[in-house]
VEXBA-327092 format. One record per atom (N, C-alpha, C): z, y, x. Coordinates in Angstrom, 1 decimal. Layout:
      c3      c2      c1
       Z       Y       X
...
//
This chain:
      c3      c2      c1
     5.7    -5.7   -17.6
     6.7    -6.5   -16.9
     7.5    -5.7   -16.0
     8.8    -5.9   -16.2
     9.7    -5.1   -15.3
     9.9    -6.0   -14.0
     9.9    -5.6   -12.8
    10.6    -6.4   -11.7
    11.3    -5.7   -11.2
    12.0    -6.5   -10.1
    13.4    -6.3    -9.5
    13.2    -5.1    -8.6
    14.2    -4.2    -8.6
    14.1    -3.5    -7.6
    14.7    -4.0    -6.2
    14.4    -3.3    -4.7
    14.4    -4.1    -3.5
    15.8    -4.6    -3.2
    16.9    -4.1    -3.3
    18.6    -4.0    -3.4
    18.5    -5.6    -3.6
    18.1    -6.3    -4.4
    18.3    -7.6    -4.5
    16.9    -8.7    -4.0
    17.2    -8.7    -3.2
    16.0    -9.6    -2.3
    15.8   -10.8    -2.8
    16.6   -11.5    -3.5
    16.6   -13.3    -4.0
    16.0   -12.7    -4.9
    16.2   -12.3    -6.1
    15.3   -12.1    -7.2
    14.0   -11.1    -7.0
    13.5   -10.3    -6.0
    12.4   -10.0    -5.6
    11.2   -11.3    -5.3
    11.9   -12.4    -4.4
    11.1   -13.7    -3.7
    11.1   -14.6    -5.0
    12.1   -14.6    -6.2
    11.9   -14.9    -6.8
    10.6   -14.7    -8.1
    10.3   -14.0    -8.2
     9.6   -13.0    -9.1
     8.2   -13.7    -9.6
     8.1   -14.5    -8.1
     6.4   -15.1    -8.7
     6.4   -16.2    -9.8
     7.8   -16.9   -10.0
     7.5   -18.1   -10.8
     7.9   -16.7   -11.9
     8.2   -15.5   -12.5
     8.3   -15.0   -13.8
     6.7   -14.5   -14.2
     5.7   -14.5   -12.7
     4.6   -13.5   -13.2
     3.4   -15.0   -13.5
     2.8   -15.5   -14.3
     1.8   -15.8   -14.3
     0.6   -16.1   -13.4
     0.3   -14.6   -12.9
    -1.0   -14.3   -12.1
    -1.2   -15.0   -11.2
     0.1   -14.9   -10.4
    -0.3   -15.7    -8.8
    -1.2   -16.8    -8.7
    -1.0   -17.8    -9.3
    -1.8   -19.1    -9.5
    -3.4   -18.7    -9.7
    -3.3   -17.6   -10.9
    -4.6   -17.7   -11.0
    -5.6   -16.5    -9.8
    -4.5   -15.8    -9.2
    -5.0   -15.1    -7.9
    -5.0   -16.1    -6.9
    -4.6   -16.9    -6.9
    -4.6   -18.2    -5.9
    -6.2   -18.9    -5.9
    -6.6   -18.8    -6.9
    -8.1   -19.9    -7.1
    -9.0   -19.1    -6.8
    -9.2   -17.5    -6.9
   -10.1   -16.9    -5.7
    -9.7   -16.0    -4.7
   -10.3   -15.6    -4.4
    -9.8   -14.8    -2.8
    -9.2   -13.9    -3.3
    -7.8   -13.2    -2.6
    -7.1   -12.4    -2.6
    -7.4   -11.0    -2.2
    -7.5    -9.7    -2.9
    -8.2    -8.8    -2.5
    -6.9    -8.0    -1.2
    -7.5    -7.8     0.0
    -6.3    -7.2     0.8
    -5.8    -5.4     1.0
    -4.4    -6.1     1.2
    -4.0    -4.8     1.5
    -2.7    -4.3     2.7
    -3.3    -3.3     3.5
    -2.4    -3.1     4.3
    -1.9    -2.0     4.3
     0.0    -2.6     4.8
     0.9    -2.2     4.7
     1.7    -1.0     5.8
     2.0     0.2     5.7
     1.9     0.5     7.7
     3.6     1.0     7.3
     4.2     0.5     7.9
     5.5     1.4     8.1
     6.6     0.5     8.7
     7.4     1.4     9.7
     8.5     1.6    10.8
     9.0     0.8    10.4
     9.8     0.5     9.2
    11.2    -0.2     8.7
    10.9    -1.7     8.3
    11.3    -2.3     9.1
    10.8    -3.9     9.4
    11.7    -4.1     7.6
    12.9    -4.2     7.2
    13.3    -4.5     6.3
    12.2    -4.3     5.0
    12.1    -2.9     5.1
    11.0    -2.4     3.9
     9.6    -3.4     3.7
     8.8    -3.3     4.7
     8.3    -4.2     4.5
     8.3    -5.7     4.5
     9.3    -6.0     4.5
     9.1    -6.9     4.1
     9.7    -7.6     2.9
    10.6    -6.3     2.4
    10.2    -6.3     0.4
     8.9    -6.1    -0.3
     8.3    -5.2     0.3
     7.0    -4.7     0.0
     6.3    -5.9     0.0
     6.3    -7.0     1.1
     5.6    -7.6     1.3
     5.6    -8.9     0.5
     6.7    -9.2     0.2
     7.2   -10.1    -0.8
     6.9    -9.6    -2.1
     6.8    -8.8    -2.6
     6.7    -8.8    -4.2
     5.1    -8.5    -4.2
     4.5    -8.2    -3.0
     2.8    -8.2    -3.4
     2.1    -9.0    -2.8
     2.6   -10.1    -2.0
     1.9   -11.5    -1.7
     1.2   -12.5    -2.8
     2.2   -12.4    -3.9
     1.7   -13.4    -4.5
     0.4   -13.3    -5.3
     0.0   -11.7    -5.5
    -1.3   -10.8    -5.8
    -2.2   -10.7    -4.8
    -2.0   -10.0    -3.6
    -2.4    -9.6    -2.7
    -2.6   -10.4    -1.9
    -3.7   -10.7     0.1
    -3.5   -10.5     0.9
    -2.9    -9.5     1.5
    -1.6    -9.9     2.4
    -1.2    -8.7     2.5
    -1.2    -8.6     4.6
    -1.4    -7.7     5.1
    -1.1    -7.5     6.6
    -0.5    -6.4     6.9
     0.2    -6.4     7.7
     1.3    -5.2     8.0
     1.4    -4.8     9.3
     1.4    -3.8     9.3
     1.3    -2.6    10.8
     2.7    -1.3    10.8
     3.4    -2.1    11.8
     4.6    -0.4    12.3
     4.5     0.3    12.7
     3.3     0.5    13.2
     2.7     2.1    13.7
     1.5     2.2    13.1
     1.5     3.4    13.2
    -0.2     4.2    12.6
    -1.1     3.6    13.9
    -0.8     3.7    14.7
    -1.8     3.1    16.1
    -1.9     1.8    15.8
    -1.3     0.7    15.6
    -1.2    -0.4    14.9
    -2.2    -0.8    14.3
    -2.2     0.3    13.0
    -2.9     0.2    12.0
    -4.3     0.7    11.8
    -4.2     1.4    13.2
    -5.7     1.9    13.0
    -6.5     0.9    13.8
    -6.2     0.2    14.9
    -6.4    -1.3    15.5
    -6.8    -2.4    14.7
    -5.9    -2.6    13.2
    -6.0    -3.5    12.9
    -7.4    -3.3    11.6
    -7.6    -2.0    10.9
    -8.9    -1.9    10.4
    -9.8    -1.4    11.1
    -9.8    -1.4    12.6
   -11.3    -2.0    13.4
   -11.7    -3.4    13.1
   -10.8    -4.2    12.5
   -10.7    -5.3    12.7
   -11.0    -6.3    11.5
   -10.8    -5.5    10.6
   -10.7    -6.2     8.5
   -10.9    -5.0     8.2
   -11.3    -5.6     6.6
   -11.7    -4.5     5.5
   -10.7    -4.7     4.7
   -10.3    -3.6     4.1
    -8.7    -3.8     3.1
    -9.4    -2.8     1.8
    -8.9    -3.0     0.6
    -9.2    -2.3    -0.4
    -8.2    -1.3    -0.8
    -6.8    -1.4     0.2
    -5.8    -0.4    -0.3
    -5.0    -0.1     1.1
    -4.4     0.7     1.4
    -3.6     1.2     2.6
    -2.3     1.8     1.8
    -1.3     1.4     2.2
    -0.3     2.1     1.9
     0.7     2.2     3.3
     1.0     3.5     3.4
     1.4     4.2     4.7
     3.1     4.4     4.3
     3.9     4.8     5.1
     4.9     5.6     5.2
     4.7     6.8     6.1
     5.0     7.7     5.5
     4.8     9.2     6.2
     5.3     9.2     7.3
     6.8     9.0     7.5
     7.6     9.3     9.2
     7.5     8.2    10.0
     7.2     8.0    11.1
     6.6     6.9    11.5
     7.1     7.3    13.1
     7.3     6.8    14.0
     7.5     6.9    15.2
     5.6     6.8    16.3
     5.5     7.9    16.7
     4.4     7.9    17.6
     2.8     8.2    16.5
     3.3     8.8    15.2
     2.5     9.3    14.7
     2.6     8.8    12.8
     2.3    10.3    12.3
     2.8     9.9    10.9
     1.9     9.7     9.9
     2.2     8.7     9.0
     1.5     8.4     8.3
    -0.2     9.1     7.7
     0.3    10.7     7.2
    -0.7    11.1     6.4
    -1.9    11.6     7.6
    -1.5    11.7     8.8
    -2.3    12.1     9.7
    -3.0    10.8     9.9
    -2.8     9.2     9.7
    -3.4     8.4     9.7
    -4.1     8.0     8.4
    -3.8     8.3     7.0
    -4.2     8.1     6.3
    -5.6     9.1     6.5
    -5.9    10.1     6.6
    -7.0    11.4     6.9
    -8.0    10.6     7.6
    -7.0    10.2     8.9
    -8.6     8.9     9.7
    -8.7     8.1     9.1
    -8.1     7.7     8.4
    -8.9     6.5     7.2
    -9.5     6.8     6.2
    -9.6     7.9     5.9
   -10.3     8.4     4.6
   -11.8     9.2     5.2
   -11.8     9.2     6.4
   -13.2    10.0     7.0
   -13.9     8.3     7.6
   -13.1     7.6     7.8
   -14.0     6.3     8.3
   -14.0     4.8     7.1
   -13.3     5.0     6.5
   -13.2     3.9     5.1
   -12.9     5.0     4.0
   -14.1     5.6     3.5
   -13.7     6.2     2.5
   -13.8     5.8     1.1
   -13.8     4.7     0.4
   -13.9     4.0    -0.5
   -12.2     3.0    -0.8
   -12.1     2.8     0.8
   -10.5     2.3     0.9
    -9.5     2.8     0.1
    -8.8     3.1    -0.3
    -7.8     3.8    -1.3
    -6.3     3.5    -0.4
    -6.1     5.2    -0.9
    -4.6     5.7     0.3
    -3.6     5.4    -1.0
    -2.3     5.1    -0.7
    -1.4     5.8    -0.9
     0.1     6.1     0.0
     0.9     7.2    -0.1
     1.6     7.4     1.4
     2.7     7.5     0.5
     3.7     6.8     1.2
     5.4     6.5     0.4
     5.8     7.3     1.1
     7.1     8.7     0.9
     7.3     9.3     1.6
     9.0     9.8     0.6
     9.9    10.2     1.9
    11.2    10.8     0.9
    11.4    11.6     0.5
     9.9    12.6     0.8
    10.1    14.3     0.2
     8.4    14.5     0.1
     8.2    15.4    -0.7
     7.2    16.0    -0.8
     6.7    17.1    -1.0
     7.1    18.8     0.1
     6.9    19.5    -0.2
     5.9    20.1    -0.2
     5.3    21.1    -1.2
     4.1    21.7    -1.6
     2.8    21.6    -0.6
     3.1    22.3     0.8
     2.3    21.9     1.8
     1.8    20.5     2.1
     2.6    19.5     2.2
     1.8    18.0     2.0
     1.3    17.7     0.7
     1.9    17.8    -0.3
     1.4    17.9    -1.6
    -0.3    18.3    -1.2
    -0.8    19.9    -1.1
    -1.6    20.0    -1.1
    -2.9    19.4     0.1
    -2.6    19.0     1.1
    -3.0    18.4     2.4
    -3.5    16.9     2.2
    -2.5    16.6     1.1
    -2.3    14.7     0.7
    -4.1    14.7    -0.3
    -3.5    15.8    -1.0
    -5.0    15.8    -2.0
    -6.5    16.9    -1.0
    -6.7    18.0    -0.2
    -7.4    17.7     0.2
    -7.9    17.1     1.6
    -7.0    16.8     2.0
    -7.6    15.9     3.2
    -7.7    14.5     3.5
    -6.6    14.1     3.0
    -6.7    12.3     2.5
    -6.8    11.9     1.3
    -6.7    12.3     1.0
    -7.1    12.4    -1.0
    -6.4    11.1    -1.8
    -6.0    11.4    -1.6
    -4.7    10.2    -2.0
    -4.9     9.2    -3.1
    -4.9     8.2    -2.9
    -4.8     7.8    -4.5
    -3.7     7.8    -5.3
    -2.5     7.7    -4.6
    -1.1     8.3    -5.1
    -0.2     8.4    -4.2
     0.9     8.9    -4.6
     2.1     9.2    -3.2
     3.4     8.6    -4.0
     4.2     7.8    -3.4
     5.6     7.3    -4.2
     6.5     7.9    -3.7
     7.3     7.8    -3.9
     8.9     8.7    -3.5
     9.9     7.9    -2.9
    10.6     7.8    -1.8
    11.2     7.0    -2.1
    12.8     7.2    -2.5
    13.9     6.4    -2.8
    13.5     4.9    -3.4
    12.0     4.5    -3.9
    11.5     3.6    -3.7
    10.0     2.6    -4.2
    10.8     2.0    -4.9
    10.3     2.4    -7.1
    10.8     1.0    -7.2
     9.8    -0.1    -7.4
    10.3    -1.5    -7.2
     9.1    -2.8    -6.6
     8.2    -2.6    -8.1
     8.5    -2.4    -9.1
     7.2    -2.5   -10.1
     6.5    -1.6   -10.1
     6.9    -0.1    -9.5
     5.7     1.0   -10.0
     4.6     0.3    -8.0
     5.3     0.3    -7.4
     4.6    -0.1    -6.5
     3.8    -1.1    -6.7
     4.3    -2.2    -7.4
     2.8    -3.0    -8.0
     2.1    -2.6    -8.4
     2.2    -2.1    -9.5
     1.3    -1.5   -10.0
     0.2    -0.5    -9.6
     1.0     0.6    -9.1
     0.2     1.4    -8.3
    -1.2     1.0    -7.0
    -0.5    -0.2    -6.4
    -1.8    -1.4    -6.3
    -2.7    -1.7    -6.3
    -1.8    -2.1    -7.6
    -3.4    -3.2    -8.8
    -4.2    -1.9    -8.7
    -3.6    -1.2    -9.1
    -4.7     0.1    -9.7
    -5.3     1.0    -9.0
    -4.9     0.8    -7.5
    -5.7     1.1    -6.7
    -7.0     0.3    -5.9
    -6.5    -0.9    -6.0
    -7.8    -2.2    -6.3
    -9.0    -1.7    -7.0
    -8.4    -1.7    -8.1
    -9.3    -1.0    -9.4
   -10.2    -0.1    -8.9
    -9.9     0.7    -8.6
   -10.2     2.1    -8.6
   -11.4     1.6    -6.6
   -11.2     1.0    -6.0
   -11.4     0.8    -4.8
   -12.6    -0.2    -5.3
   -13.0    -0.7    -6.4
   -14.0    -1.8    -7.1
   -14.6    -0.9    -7.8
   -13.8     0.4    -8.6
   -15.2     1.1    -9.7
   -16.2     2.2    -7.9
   -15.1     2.7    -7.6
   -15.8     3.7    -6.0
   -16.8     2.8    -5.8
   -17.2     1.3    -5.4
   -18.2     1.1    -5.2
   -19.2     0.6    -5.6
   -18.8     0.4    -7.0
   -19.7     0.3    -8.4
   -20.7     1.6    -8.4
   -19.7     2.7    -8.1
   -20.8     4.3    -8.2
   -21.8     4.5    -7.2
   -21.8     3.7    -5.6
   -22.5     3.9    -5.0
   -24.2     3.9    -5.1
//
């Protein structure tokens, strides 16, 4: 399934009556995920096209965010790298030394070699998006880090 990219916000909110799932994500608990980044706008596309899958909670600062998982357990973290008062992948690192089963991924507008290499060994990423985010690979990427955050504690 293709969905909307963020440029059109009415058909983003609209999206859940095209998907199926929601309803039947509705009848048991929603697996959560938090959201961390600066641009109030952003998230709250982000936040909209993965509610009707997800619990979703959201944090504008990495300080924020590290507050709020003293707090809840999340199955997925997705960060923005530039962040005011501290940047994403240096928060994703403390989360991957104290929730390491959690699953990272850091949305970011460049990626050069040095973080490339940093993303994989020090926070180990489950994936990194580019941005533009478009809203379907970002679902997806997700779900599939769900997945992946379900088989990690299957291996324990």
């Amino acid at each position: 399934m293709d969905l909307p990219r963020p440029e059109a916000k009415s058909t983003v909110a609209g999206m859940s009556s095209a998907n199926p799932k929601p309803a039947e994500a509705d009848s048991k608990k929603k697996e959560a995920v938090l959201l961390v980044d600066d641009e109030k706008p952003l998230l709250e596309v982000f936040t909209a096209a993965l509610a009707p899958i997800f619990e979703i909670t959201t944090a504008t600062t990495a300080r924020e965010a590290d507050f709020i998982l003293q707090k809840k357990s999340f199955k997925v973290v997705v960060a923005d790298h530039l962040m005011p008062g501290g940047n994403g992948m240096n928060f994703l690192v403390r989360a991957r030394e104290e929730f390491p089963h959690m699953q990272r991924v850091l949305v970011t507008g460049y990626m050069k070699p040095e973080m490339l290499l940093r993303s994989v060994n020090e926070a180990a990423l489950f994936r990194y998006l580019l941005k533009p985010v478009a809203i379907a690979e970002l679902v997806k990427v997700v779900q599939d880090a769900a997945k992946a955050y379900d088989a990690s504690l299957a291996k324990k």
